[in-house]
C-alpha positions as CSV (number, residue, x, y, z in Angstrom):
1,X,153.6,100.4,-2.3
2,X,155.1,103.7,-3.3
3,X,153.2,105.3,-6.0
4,X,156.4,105.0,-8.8
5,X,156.6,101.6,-7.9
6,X,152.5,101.0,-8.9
7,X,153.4,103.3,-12.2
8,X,156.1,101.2,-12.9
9,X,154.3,97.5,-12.4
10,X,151.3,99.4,-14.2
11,X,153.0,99.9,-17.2
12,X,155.0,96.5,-17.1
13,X,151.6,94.5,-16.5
14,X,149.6,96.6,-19.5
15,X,153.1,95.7,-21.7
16,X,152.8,92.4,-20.7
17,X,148.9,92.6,-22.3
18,X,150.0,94.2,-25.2
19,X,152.8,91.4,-26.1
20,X,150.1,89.0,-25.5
21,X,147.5,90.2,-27.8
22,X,150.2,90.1,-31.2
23,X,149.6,86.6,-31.8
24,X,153.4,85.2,-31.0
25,X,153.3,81.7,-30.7
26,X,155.1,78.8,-29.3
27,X,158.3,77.2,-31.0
28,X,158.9,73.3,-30.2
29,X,161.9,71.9,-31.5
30,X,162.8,68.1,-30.6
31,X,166.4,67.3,-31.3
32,X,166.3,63.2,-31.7
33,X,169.5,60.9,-30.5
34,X,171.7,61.0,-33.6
35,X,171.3,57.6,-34.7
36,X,169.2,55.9,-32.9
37,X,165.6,55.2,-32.9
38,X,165.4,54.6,-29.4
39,X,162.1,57.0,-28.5
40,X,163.3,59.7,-26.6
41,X,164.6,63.2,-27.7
42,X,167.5,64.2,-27.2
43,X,166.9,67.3,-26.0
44,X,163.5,69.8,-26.6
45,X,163.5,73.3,-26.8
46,X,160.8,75.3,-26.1
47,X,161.5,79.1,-27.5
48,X,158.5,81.9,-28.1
49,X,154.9,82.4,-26.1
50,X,154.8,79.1,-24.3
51,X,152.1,78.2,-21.6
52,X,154.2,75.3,-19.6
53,X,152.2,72.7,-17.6
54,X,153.5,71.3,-14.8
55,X,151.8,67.8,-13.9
56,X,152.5,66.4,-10.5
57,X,153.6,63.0,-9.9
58,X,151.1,60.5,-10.9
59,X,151.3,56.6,-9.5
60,X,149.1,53.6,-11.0
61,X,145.7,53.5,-10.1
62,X,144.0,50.2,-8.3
63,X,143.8,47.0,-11.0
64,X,142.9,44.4,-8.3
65,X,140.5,45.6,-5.0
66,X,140.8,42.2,-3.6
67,X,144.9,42.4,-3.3
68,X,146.0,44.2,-0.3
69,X,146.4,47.8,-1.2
70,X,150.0,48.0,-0.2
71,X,151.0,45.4,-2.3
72,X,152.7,45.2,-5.8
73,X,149.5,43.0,-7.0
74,X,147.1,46.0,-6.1
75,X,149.0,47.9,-9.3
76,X,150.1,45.3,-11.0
77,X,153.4,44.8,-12.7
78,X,156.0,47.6,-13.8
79,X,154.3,47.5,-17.6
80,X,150.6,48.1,-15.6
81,X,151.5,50.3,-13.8
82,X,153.1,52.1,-16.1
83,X,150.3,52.3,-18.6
84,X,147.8,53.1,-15.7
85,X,150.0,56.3,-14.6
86,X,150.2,56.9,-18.5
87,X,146.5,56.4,-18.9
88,X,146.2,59.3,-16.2
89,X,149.0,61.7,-16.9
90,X,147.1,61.6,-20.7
91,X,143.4,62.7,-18.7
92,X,145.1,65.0,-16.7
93,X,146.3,66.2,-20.4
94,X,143.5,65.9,-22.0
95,X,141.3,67.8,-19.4
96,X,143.6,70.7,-19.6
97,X,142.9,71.1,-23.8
98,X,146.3,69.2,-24.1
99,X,148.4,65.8,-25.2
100,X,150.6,63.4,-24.9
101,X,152.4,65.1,-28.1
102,X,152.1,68.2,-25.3
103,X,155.0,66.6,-23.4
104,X,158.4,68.1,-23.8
105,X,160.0,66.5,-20.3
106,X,159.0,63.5,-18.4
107,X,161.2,62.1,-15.4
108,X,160.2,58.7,-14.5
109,X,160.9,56.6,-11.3
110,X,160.7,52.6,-11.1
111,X,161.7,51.3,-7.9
112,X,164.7,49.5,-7.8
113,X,165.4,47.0,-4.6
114,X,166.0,43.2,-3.5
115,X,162.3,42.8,-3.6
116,X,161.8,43.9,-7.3
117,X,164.7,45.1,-9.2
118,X,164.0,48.1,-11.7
119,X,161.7,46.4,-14.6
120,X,163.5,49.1,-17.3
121,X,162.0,46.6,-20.3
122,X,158.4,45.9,-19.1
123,X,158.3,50.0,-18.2
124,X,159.9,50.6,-21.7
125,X,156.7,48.5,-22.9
126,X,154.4,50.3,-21.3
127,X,156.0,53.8,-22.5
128,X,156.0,52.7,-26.3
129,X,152.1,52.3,-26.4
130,X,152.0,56.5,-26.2
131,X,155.4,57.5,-27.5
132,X,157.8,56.7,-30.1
133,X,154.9,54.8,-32.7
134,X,151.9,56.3,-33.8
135,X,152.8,59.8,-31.3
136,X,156.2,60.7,-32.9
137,X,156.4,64.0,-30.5
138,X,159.1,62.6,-28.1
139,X,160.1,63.8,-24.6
140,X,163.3,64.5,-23.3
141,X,163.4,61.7,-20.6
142,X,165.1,60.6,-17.5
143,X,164.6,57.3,-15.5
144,X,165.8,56.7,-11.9
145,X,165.6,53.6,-9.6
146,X,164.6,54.6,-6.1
147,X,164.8,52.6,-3.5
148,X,160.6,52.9,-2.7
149,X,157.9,55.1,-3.6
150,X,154.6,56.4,-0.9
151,X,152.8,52.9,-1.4
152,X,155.0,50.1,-1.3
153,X,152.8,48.5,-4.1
154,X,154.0,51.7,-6.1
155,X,156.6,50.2,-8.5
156,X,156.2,53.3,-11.2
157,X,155.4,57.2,-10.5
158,X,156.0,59.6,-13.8
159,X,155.8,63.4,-13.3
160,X,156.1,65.4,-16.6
161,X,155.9,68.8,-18.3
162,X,153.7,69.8,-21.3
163,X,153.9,73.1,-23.1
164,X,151.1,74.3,-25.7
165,X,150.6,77.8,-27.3
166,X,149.4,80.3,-24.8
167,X,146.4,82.1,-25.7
């Protein structure tokens, strides 16, 4: 690395320090659906010093060892499932010092085939038990039917995006 090139990143990281250290903070704004009460925003904007969490896809965890693991009734149903991935994405959350208000995004996928068509109401069930009641911070959401998941007892996966203050 040339020697103007390590001045240059030098003075670009130590600016970077000094816009950290003034104490800007992060700006959520959640824009609801005019009219409605369904519980999703709208859109969310995210403006000022943000830290933005990215959480992986998370699947339902294991509510019956005796089923075989590869079927549906290892999960449970689409509402199970969907609390258990909730249930983790909120530890996940939690064990970063964040959430479930922390969520500005979430794209959810329910599998959607001749075997089990997409359970929209029993996941919409599930999702109301940590958004839209007594946790009025709402996501902007998107839900898509795919044809399978990694574990064909997988009927639910939610991946989502949190954003807190940095500090």
């Amino acid at each position: 690395m040339k020697l103007g090139a390590m001045l240059s990143f030098g003075a670009f990281f130590l600016g970077a320090l000094i816009v950290d250290s003034c104490g800007a903070r992060a700006d959520v704004v959640r824009y609801p659906i005019p009219n409605s009460t369904f519980p999703i925003a709208q859109a969310v904007k995210v403006s000022g010093d943000a830290a933005t969490y990215y959480i992986s896809g998370q699947v339902p965890p294991v509510v019956s060892k005796d089923a075989d693991p590869s079927s549906p009734q290892a999960y449970g149903d689409s509402k199970t499932q969907t609390v258990g991935v909730l249930n983790k994405i909120k530890g996940i959350l939690e064990g970063l010092g964040l959430g479930m208000g922390d969520v500005v995004k979430m794209q959810v996928f329910l599998v959607h085939d001749m075997r089990a068509p997409m359970d929209f109401k029993a996941f919409m069930e599930g999702y109301t038990q940590f958004f839209g009641g007594s946790q009025p911070n709402l996501p902007a959401r998107s839900v898509l039917g795919v044809a399978s998941l990694a574990n064909p007892g997988f009927l639910v996966e939610i991946e989502v995006i949190a954003v807190r203050d940095a500090k």
